[in-house]
NUVO-576595 format. One record per atom (N, C-alpha, C, O): x, y, z. Coordinates in steps of 0.001 Angstrom, whole numbers, padded with zeros to 6 digits, always signed. Layout:
N
XYZ;...
This chain:
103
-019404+004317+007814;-018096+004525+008403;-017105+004933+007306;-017181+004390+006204;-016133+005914+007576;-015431+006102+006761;-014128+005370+006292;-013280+005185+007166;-013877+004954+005097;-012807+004173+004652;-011871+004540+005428;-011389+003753+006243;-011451+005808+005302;-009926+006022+005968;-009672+005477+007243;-008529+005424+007698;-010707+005052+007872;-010816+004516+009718;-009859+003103+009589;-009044+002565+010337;-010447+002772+008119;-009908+000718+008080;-008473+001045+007643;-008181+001981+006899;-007668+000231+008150;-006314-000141+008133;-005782-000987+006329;-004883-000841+005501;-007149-001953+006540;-007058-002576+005272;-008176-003361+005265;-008799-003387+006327;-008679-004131+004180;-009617-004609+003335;-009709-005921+002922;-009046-006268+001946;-010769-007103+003781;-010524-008161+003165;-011785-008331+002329;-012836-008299+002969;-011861-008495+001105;-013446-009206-000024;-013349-010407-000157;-012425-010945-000768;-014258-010981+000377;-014380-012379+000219;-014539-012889-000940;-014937-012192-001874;-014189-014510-001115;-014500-014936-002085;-016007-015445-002090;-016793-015295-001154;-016363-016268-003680;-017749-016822-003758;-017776-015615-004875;-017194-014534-004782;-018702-016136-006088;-018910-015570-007364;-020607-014845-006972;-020961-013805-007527;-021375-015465-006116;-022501-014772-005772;-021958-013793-004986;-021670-012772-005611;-021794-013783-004154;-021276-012368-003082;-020712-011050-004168;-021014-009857-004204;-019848-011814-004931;-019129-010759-005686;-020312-009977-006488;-020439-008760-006620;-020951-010783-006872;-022093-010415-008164;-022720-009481-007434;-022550-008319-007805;-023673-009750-006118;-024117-009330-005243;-023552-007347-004964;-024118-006274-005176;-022204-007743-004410;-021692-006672-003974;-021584-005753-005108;-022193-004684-005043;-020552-006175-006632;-020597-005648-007812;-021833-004529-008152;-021776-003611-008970;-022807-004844-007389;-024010-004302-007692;-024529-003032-007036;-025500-002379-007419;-023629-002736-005840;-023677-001789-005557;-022549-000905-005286;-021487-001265-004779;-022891+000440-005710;-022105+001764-005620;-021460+002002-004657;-020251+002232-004673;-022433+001974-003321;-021636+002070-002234;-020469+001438-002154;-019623+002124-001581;-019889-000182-002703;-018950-000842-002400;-018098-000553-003485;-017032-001136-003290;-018084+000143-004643;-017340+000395-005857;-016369+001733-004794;-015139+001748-004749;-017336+002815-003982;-016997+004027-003652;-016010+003722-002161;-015037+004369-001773;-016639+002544-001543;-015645+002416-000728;-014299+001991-001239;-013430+002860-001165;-013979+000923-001702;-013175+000423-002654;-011940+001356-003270;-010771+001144-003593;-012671+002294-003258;-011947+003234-004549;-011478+004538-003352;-010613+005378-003599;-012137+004475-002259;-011380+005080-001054;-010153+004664-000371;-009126+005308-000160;-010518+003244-000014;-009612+002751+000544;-007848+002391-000595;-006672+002173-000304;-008552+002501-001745;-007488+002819-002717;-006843+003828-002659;-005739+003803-002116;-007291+004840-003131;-006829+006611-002819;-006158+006509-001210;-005104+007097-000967;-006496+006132-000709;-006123+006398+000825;-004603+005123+001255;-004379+004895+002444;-003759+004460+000191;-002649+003765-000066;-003140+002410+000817;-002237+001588+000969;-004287+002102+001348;-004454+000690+002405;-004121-000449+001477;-003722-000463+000312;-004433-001497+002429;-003844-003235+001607;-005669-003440+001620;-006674-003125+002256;-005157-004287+000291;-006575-004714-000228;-006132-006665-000332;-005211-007079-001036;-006777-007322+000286;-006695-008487+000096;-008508-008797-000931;-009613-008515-000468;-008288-009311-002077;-008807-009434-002490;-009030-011051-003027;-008213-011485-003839;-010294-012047-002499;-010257-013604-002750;-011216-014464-003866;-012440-014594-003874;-010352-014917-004656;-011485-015805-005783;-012299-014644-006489;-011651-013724-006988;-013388-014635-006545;-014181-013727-007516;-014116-012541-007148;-014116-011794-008126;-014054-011950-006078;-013879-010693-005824;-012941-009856-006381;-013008-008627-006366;-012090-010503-006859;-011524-009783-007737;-011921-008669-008543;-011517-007508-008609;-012784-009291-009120;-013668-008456-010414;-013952-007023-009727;-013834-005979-010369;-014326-007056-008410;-014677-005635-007511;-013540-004430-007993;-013692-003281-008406;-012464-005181-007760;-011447-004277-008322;-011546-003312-009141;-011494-002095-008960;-011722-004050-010234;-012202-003839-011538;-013186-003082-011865;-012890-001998-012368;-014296-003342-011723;-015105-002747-011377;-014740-001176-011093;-014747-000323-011981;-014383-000891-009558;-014250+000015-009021;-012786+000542-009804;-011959+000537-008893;-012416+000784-010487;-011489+000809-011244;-009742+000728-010725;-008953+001610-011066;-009412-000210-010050;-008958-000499-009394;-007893-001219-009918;-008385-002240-010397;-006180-001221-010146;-005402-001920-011035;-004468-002594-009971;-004619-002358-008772;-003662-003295-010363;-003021-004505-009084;-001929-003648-009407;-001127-003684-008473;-001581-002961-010239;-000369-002475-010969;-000064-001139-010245;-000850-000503-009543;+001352-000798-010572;+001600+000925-009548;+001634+001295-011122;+001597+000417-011984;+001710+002734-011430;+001553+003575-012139;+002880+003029-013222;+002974+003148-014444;+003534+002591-012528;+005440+002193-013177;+005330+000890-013697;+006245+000448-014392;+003846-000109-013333;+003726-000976-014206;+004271-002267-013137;+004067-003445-013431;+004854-001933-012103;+005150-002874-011217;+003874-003518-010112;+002970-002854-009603;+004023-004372-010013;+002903-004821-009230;+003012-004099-007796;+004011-003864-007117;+001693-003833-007569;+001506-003327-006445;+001404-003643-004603;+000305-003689-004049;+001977-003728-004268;+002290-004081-002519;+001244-004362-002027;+001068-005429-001438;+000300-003423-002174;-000633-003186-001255;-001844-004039-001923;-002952-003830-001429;-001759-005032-003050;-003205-005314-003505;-002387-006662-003539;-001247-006912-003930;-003541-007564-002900;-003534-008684-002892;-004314-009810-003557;-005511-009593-003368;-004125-010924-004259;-005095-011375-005307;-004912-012731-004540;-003797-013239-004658;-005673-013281-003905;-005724-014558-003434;-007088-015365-003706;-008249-014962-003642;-006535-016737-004056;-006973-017989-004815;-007122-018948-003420;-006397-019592-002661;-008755-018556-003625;-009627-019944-002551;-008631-020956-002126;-008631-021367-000965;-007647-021443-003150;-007245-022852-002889;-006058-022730-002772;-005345-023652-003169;-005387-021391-002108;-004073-020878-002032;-004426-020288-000846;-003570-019409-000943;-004988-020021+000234;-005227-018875+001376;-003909-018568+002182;-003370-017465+002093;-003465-019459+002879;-002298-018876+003334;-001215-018261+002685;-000560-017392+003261;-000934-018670+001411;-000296-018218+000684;-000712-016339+000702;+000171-015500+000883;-001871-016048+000527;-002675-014732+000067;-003100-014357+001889;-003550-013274+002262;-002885-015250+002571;-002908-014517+004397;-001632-013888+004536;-001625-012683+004790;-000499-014531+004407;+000490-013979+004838;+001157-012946+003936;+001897-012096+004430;+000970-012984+002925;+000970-011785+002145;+000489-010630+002724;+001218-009768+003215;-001032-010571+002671;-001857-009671+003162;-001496-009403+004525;-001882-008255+004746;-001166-009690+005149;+000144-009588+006777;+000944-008682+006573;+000822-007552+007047;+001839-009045+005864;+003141-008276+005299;+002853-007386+004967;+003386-006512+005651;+001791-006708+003670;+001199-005674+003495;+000810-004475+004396;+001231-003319+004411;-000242-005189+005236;-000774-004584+006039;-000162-003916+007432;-000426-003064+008280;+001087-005144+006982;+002310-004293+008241;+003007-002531+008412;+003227-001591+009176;+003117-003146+006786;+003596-001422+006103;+002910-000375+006098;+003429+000673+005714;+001463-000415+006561;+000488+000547+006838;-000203+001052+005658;-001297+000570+005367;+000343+002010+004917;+000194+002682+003303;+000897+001704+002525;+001527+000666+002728;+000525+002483+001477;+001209+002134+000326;+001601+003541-000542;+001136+003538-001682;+002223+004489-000248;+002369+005805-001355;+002799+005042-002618;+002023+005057-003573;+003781+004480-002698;+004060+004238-004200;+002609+004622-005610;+002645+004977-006788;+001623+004330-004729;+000159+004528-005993;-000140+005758-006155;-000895+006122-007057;+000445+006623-005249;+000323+008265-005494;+001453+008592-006440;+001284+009732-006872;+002446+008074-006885;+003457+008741-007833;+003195+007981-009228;+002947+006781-009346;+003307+008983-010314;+003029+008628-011635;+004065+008125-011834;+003836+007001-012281;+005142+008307-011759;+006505+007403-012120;+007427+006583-010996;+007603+007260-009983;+007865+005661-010974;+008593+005148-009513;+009905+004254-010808;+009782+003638-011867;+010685+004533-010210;+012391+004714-010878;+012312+002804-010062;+013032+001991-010640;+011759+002447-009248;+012240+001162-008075;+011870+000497-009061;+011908-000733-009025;
């Protein structure tokens, strides 16, 4: 299925899953679609690293943290749900398409 179909992106947490997934291309390439394509990325506990991986920065180009990427801590979830809400409300995220943002 094609990335652009999903609205936004939840990766679970758990350090096996991550390891697991880390391991394949396919999920680096989706990842890195749904990036290019401005969606919300809720990203939980180890999954993080996917990010990364897929070369993926929490940061906008201006160095400001980014709207649309979410970093949520197992032992924080609602905190990183309702975030990822808010995000996902806004639909895109362009700000990651401009090399400079003045905001």
């Amino acid at each position: 299925c094609a990335p652009v179909l999903f609205d936004g992106l939840v990766l679970p947490g758990g350090e096996a899953g991550a390891q697991h997934m880390g391991n394949q291309i396919e999920i680096a390439d989706f990842l890195s679609s749904q990036y290019r394509h401005c969606k919300t990325i809720l990203a939980i506990g180890a999954s993080k690293s996917l990010l990364v991986r897929a070369g993926i920065d929490a940061k906008l180009p201006n160095g400001q943290p980014d709207p649309g990427i979410v970093i949520g801590e197992e032992a924080r979830m609602s905190t990183a749900i309702s975030a990822f809400i808010a995000a996902l409300g806004k639909h895109r995220h362009p700000k990651r398409e401009c090399s400079t943002n003045a905001e």
